[in-house]
BALOBA-1460 file (C-alpha; in Angstrom, 3 decimals):
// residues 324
<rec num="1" residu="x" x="84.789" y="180.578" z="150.037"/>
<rec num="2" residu="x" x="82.261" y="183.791" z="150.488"/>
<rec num="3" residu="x" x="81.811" y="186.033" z="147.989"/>
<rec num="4" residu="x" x="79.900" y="188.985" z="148.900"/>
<rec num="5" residu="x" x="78.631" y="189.905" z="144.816"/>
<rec num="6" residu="x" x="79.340" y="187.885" z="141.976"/>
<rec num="7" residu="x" x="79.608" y="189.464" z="138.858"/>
<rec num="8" residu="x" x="79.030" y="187.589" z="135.445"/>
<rec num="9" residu="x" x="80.449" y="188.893" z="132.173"/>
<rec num="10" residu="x" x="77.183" y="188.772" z="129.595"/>
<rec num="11" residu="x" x="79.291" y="186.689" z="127.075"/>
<rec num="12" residu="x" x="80.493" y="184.563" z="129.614"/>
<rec num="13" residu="x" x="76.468" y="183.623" z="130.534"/>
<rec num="14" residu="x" x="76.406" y="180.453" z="128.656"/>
<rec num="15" residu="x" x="80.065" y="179.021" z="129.552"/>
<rec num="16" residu="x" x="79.158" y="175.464" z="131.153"/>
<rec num="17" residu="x" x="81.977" y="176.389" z="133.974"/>
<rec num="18" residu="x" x="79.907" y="179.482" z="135.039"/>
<rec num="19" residu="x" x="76.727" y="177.645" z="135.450"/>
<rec num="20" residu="x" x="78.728" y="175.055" z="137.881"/>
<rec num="21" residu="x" x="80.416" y="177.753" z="139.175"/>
<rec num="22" residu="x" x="77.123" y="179.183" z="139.866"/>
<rec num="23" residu="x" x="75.658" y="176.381" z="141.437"/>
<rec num="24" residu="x" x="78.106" y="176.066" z="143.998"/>
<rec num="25" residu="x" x="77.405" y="179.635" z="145.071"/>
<rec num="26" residu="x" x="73.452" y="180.120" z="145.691"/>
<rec num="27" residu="x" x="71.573" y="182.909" z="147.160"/>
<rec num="28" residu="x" x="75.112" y="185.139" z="146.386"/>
<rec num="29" residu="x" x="73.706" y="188.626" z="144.450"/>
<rec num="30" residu="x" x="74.415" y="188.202" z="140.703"/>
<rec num="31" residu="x" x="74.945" y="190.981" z="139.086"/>
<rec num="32" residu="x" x="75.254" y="190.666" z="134.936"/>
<rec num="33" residu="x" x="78.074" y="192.990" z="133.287"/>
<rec num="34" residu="x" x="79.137" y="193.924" z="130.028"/>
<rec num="35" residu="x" x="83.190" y="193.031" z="130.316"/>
<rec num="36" residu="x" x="85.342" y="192.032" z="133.687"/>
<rec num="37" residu="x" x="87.385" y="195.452" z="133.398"/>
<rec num="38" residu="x" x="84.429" y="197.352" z="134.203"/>
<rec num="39" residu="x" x="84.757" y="196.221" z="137.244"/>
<rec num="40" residu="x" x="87.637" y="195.177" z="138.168"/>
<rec num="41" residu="x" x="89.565" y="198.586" z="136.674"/>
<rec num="42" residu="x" x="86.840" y="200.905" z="137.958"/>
<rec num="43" residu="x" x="89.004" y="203.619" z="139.292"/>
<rec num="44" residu="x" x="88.928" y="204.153" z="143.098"/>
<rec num="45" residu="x" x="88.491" y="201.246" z="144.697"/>
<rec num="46" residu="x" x="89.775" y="200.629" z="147.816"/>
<rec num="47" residu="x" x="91.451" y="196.986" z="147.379"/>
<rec num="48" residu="x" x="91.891" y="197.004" z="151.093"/>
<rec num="49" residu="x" x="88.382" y="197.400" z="152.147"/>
<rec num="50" residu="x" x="87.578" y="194.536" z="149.186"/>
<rec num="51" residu="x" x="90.062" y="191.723" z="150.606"/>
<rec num="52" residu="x" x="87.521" y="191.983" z="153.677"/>
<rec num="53" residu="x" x="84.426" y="191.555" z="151.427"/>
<rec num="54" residu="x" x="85.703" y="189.703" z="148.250"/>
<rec num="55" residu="x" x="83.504" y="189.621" z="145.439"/>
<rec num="56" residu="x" x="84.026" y="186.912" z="142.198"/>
<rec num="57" residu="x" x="84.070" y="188.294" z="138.759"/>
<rec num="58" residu="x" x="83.339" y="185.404" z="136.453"/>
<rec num="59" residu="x" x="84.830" y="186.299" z="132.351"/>
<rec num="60" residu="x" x="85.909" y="185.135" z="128.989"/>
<rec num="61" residu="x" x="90.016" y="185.797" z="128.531"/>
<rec num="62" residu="x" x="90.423" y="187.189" z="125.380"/>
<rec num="63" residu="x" x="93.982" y="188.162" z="123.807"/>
<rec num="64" residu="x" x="97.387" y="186.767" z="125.571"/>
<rec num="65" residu="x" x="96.617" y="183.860" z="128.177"/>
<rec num="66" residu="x" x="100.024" y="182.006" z="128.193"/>
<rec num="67" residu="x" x="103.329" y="184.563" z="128.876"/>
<rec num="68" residu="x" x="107.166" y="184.139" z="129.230"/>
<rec num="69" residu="x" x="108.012" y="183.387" z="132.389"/>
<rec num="70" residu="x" x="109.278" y="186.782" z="133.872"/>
<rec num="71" residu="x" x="113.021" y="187.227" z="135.140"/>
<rec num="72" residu="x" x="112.085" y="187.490" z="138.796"/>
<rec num="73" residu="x" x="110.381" y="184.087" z="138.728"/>
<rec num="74" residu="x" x="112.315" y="180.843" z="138.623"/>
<rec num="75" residu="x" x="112.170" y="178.805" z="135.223"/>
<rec num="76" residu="x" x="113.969" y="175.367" z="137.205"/>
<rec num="77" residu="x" x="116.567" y="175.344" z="134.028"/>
<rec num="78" residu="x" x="113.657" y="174.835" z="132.115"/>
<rec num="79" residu="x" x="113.938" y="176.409" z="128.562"/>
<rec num="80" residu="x" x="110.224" y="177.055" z="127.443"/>
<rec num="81" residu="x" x="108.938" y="178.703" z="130.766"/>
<rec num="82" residu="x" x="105.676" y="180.161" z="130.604"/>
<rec num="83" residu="x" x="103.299" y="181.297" z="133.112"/>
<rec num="84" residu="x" x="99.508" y="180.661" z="132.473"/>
<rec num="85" residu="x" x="96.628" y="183.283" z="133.794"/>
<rec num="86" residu="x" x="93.377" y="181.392" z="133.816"/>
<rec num="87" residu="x" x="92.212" y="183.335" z="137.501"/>
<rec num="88" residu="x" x="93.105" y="186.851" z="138.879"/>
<rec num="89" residu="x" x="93.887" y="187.797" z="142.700"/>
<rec num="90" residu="x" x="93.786" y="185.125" z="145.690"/>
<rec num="91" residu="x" x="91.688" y="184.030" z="147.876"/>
<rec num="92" residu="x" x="94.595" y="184.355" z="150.666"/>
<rec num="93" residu="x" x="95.993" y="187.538" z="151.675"/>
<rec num="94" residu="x" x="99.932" y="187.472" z="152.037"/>
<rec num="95" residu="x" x="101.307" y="191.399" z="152.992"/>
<rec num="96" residu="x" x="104.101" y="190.311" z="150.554"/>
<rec num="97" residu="x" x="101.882" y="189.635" z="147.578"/>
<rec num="98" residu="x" x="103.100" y="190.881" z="144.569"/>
<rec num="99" residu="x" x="99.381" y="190.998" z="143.289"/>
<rec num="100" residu="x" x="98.954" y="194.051" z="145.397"/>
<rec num="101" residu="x" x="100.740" y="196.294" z="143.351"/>
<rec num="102" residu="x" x="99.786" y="194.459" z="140.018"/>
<rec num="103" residu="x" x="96.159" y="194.724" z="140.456"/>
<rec num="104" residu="x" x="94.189" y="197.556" z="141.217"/>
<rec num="105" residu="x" x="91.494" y="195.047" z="142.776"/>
<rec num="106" residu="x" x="91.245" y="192.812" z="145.144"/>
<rec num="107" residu="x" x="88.106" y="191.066" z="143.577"/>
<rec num="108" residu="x" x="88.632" y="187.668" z="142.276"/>
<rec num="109" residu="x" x="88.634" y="186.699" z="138.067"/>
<rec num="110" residu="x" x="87.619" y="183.485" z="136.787"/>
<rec num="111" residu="x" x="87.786" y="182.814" z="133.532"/>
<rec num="112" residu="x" x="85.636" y="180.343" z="131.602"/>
<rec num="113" residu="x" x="87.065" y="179.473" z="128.646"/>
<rec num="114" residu="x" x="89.227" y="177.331" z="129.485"/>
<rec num="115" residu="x" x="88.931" y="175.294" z="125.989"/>
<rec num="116" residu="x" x="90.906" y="178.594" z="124.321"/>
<rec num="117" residu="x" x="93.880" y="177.890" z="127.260"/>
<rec num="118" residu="x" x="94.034" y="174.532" z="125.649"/>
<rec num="119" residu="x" x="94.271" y="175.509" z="122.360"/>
<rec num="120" residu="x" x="97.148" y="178.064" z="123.248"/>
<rec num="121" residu="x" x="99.182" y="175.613" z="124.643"/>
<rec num="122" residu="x" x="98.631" y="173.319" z="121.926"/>
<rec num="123" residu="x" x="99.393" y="175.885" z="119.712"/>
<rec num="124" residu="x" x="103.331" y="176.894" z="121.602"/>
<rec num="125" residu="x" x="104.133" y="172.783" z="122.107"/>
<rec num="126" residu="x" x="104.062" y="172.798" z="118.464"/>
<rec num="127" residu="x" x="107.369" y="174.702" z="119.013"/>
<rec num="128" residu="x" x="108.609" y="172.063" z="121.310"/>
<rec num="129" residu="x" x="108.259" y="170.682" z="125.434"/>
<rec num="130" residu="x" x="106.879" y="173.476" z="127.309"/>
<rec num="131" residu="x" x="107.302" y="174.312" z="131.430"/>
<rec num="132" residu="x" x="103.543" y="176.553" z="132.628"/>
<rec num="133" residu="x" x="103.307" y="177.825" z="136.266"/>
<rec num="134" residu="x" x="99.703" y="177.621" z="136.586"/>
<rec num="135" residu="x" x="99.475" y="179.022" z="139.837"/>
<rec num="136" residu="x" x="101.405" y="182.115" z="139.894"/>
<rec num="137" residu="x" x="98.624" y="185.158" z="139.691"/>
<rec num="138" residu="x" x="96.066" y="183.151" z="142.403"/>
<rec num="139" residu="x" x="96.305" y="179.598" z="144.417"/>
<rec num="140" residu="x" x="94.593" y="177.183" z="141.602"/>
<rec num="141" residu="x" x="94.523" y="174.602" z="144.206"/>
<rec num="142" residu="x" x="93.332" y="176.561" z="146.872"/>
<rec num="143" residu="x" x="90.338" y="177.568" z="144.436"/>
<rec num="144" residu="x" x="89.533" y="174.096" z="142.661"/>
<rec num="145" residu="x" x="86.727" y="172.639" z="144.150"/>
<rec num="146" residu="x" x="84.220" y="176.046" z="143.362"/>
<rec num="147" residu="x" x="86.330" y="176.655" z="139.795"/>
<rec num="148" residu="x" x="88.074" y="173.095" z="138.549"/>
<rec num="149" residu="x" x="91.005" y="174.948" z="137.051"/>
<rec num="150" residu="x" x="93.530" y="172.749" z="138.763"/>
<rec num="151" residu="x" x="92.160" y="170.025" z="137.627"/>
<rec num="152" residu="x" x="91.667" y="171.263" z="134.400"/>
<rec num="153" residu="x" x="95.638" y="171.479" z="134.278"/>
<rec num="154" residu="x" x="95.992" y="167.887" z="135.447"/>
<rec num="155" residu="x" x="93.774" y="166.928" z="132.326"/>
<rec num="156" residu="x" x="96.288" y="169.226" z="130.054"/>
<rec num="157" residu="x" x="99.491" y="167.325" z="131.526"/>
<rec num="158" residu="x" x="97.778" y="164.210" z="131.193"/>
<rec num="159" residu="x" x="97.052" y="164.556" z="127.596"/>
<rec num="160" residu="x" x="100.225" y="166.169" z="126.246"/>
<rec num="161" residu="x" x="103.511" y="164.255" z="127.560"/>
<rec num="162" residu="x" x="105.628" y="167.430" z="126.681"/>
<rec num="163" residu="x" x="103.790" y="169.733" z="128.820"/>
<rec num="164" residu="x" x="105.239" y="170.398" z="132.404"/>
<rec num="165" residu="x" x="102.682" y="171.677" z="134.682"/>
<rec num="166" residu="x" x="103.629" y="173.461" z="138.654"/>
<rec num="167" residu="x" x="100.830" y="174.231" z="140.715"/>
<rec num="168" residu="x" x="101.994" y="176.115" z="143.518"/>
<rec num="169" residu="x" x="99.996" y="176.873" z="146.836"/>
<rec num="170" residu="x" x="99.791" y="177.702" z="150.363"/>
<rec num="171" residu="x" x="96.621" y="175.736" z="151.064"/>
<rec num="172" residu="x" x="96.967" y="171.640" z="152.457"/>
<rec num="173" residu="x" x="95.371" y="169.918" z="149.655"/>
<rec num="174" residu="x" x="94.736" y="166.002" z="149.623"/>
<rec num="175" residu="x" x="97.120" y="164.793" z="146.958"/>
<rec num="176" residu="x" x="95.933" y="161.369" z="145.927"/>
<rec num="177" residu="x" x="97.572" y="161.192" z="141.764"/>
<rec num="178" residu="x" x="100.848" y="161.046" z="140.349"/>
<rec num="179" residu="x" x="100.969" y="162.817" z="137.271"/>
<rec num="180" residu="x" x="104.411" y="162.295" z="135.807"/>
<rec num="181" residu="x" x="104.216" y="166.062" z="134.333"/>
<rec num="182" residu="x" x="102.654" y="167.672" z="137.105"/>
<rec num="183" residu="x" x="104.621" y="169.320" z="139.935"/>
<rec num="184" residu="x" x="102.891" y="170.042" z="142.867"/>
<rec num="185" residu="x" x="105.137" y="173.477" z="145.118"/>
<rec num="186" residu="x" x="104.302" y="174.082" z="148.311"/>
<rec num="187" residu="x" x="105.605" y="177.300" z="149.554"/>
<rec num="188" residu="x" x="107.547" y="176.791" z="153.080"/>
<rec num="189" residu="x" x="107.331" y="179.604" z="155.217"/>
<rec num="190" residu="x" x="108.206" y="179.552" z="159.118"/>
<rec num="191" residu="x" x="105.514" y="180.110" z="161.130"/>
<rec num="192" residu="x" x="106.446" y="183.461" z="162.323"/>
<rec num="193" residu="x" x="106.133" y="184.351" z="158.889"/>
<rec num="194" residu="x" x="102.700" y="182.513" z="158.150"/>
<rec num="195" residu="x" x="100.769" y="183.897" z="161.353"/>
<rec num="196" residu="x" x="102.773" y="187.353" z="160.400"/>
<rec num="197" residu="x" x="102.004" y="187.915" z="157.037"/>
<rec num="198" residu="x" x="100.272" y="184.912" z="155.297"/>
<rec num="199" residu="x" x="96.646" y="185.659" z="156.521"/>
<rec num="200" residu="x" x="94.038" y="182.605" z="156.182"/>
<rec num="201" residu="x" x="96.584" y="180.379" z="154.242"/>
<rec num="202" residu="x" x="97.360" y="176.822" z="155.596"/>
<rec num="203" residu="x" x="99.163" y="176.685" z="158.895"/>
<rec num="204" residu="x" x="102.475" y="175.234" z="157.881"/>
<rec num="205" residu="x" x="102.053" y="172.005" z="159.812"/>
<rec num="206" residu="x" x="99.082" y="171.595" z="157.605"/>
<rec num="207" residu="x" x="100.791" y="172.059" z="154.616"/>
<rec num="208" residu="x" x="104.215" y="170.000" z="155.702"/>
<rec num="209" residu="x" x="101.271" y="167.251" z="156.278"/>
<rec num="210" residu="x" x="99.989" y="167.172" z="152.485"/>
<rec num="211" residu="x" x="102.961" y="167.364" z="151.134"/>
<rec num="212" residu="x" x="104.492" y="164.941" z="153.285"/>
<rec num="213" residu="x" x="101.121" y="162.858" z="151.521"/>
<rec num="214" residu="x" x="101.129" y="163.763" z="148.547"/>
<rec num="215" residu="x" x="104.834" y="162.002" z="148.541"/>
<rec num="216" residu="x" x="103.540" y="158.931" z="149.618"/>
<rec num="217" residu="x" x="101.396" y="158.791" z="147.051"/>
<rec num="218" residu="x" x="103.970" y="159.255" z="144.251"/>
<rec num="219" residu="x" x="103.300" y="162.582" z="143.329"/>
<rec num="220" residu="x" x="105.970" y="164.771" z="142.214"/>
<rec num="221" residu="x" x="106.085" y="167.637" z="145.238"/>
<rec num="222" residu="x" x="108.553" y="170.578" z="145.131"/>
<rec num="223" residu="x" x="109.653" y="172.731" z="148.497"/>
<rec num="224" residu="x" x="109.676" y="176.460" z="147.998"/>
<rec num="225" residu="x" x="111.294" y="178.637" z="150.721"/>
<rec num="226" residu="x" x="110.305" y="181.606" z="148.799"/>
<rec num="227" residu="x" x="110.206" y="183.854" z="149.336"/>
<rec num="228" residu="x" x="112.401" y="184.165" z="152.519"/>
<rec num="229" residu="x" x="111.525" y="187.233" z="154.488"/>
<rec num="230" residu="x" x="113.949" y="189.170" z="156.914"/>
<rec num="231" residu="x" x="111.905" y="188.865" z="160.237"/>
<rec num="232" residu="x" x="113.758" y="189.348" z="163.484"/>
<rec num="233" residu="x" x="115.758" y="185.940" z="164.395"/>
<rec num="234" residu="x" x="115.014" y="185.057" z="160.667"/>
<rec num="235" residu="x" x="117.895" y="182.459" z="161.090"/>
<rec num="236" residu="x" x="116.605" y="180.295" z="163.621"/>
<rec num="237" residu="x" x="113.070" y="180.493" z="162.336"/>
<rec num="238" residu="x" x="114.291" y="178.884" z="158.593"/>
<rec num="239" residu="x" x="116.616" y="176.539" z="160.542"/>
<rec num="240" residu="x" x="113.481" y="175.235" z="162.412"/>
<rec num="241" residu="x" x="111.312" y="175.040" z="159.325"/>
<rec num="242" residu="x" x="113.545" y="173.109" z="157.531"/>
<rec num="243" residu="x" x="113.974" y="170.792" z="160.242"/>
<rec num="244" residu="x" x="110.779" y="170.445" z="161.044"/>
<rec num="245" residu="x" x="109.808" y="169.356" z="157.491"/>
<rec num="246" residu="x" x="113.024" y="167.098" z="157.158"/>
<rec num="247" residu="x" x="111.778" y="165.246" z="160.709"/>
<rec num="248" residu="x" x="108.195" y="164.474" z="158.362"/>
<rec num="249" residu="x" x="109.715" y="164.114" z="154.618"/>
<rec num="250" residu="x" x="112.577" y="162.182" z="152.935"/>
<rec num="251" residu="x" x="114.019" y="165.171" z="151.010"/>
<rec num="252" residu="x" x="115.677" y="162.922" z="148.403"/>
<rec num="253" residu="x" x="111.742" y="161.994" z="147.385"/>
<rec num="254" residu="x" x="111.115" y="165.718" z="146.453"/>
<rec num="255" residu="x" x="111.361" y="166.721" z="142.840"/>
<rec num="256" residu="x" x="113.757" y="169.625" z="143.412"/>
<rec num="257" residu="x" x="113.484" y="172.906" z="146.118"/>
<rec num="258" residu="x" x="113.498" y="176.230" z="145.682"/>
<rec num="259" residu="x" x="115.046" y="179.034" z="147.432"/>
<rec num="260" residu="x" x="114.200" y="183.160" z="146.762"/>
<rec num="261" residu="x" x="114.382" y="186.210" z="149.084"/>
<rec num="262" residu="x" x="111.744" y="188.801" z="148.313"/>
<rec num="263" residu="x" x="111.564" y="190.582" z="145.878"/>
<rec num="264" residu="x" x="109.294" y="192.273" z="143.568"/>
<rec num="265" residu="x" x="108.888" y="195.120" z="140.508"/>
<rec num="266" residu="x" x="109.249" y="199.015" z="142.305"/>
<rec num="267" residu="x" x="106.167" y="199.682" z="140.094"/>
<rec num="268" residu="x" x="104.628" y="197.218" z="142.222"/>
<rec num="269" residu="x" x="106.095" y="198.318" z="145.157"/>
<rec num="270" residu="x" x="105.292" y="202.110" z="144.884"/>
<rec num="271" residu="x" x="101.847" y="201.040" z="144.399"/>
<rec num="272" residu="x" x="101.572" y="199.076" z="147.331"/>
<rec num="273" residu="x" x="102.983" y="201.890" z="149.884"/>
<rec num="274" residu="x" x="99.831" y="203.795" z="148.322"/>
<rec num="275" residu="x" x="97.414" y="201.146" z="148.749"/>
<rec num="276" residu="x" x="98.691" y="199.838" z="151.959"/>
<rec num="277" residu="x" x="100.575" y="202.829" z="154.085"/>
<rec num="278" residu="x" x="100.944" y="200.320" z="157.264"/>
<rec num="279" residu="x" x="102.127" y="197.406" z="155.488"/>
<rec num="280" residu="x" x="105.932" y="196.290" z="157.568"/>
<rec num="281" residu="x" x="106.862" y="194.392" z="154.215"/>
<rec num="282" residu="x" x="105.894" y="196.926" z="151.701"/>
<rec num="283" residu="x" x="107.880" y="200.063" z="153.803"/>
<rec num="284" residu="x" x="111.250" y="197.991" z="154.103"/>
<rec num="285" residu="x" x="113.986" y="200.085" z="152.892"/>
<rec num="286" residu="x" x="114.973" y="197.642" z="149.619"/>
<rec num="287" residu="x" x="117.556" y="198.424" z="146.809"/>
<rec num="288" residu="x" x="116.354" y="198.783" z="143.402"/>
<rec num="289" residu="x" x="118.394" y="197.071" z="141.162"/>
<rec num="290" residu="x" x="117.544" y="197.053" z="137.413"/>
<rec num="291" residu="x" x="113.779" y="197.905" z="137.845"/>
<rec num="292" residu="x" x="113.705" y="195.486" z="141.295"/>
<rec num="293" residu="x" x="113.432" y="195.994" z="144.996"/>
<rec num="294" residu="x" x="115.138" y="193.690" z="146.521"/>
<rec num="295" residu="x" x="117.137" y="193.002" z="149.918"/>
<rec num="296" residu="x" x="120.514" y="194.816" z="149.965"/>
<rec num="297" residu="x" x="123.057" y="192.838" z="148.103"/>
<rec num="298" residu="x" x="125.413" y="191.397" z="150.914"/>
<rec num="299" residu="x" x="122.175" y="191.055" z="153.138"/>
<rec num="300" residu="x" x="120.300" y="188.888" z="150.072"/>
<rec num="301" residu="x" x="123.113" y="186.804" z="149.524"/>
<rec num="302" residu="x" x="123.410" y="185.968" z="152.919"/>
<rec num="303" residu="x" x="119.849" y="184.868" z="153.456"/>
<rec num="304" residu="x" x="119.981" y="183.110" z="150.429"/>
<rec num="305" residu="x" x="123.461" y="181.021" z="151.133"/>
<rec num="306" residu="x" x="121.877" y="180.443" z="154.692"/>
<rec num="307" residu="x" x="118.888" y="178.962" z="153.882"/>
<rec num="308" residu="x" x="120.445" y="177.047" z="150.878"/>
<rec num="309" residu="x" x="122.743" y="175.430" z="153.038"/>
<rec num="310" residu="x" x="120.076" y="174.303" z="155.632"/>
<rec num="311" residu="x" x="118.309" y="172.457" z="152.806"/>
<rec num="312" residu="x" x="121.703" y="171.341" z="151.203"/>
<rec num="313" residu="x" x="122.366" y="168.869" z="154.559"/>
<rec num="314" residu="x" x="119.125" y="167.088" z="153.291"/>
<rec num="315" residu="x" x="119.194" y="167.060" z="149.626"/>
<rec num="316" residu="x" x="122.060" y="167.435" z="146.630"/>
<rec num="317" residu="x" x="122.937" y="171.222" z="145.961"/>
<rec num="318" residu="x" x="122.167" y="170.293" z="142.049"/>
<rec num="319" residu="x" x="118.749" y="169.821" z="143.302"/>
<rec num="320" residu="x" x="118.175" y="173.360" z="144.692"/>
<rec num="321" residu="x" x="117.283" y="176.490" z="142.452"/>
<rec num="322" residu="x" x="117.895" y="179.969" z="143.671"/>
<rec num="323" residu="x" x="116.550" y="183.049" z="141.873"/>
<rec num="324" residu="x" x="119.752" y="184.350" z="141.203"/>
C-alpha cells in the first residue's frame, strides 16, 4: 500500500499503533492536523481524483464506535448484530461500493485507539453474546499487516467466548488459525464482475485458493455471493462461480453462505451519480423501496432464487442466508 500524504491527528501523536504504523511507511510526507474531519470533510474534494492518489489519515475515534447492524446488511439470525468502525474507506475500489455515497472522501481513516473498541464491546457483552462485522466500512484483512486491526479482532474473539467476530474481504489472505468465534467471509464474485467492477481486489481464483486454505486449516470460512450484480449472461457467470469453487471446496465444511443482490441507501445512491456520472452500476434504473434502491422486485427475486439454488445443490438450504 502507497499513500501519497499521511495525515496524523495531533492527539493521536503518541498512540503506540501510529508510531508502527509510521514505521512501516517511511519517507511518505507527514503532515500533523488538529482532528481527522478537517480533512477528510473538507468540502470539495474530488473523491475520484483521490482513489488514484490515496492518502492515510491516522485518528483517535471518539463518540459511537460499535452500531446496530443496519437492515440492509445480513445479521445470520444472529440477535445482537453490531457492526464495528475501527477504519474508514478501502483500499480496493469496487464501482458498487456503498462507501461512495457514504463518504465524501476517498482518503483512508485509521484509528488508534483501539483499547476504547475493547472497552465498548466489553461494555454491550455485559448485555449478553454479541455478533460484530468488523469489516464492513474497509477490508480489515486486506489492511492488517500496515494497521493490525484484524488481528486486533482475533485477540477480542479470543478473549471473550461470547463475542462473534466476521471479517469479510476481497483480498487472498493466508489463513493459518482457527478461532472458534471468528468467521472469516469471502465475497464470491464471477470474474466478469471482479475484472468489471472490483478494481485491484483479489482475482477470484486467488481468493477461492485461501479460502479453500483457510478450510483446511480449521478455520471457520463463510461464502458471500453478495452482492450479485445483473451483468449481461449474469446466469451462466454465477453458475460457473459456484462451480468453480464447489470443484476446490467441500461446501458442507463452510460455516454458512450468503446470498444478496445489490442494493444500497438512495441517499447513497444520489450521491454517487454526482460523484461518479459514468459509473454503469450507479446509473442502473433501481426501485426505491422504503428508502432503498434495489433491483426491480420480480427481477431481485429471481436473481436471488437463482443463485440460491446453485449453492443449495452443494450445501443445506438452512445453511444459506438471503437479505430478504
Amino acid at each position: 500500500m502507497r499513500f501519497t500524504h499521511i495525515y496524523v491527528e495531533e492527539r493521536a501523536g503518541n498512540y503506540p499503533l501510529t508510531g508502527e504504523i509510521l514505521g512501516k511507511l517511511p519517507n511518505v510526507n507527514i503532515i500533523y492536523i488538529n482532528h481527522y474531519k478537517d480533512v477528510f470533510d473538507r468540502k470539495r474534494q474530488n473523491a475520484v481524483l483521490q482513489k488514484e492518489h490515496q492518502s492515510l489519515i491516522i485518528a483517535v475515534r471518539e463518540g459511537s464506535r460499535i452500531f446496530r447492524g443496519a437492515p440492509v446488511c445480513q445479521s445470520f439470525g444472529q440477535k445482537n448484530f453490531y457492526y464495528a468502525s475501527s477504519m474508514m474507506n478501502c483500499p480496493f475500489d469496487c464501482e458498487y461500493c456503498y462507501l461512495k455515497g457514504m463518504y465524501p472522501s476517498s482518503n483512508m481513516v485509521v484509528f488508534v485507539n483501539l483499547e476504547d473498541y475493547e472497552k465498548d464491546v466489553e461494555e454491550k457483552l455485559k448485555e449478553g453474546p454479541m455478533y460484530v462485522c468488523a469489516s464492513y466500512d474497509t477490508d480489515l484483512i486486506a489492511m492488517n499487516g500496515l494497521t493490525g486491526h484484524a488481528d486486533f479482532w482475533k485477540k477480542m474473539a479470543l478473549n471473550h467466548s461470547d463475542l462473534l467476530v466476521e471479517l469479510r474481504t476481497k483480498a487472498a489472505p493466508e489463513i493459518k488459525d482457527d478461532i472458534s468465534n471468528v468467521i472469516y467471509a469471502f465475497t464470491m464474485s464471477p470474474e466478469e464482475v471482479v475484472s468489471g467492477f472490483e478494481r485491484n481486489t483479489a482475482p477470484i481464483k486467488a481468493r477461492i485458493s485461501a479460502a479453500s486454505y483457510a478450510v483446511r486449516n480449521g478455520a471457520k470460512v463463510r461464502f458471500c455471493f453478495d452482492p450479485v450484480i445483473r451483468i449481461p449472461g449474469w446466469q451462466d457467470a454465477y453458475k460457473r462461480l459456484v462451480e468453480e469453487t464447489a470443484c476446490l471446496i467441500d461446501y458442507s465444511k463452510l460455516t454458512d453462505v450468503s446470498v444478496g443482490t445489490f442494493r444500497i441507501s438512495s441517499d447513497y445512491l444520489n450521491k454517487m451519480r454526482k460523484a461518479y456520472p459514468g459509473s454503469e452500476t450507479a446509473w442502473y434504473p433501481y426501485v426505491i423501496k422504503d428508502g432503498v434502491a434495489q433491483y426491480e422486485p420480480d427481477c431481485d427475486r429471481q436473481m436471488q432464487e437463482f443463485v440460491t439454488d446453485l449453492i443449495a445443490d452443494h450445501i443445506g438450504r438452512e445453511k444459506i442466508f438471503t437479505w430478504n
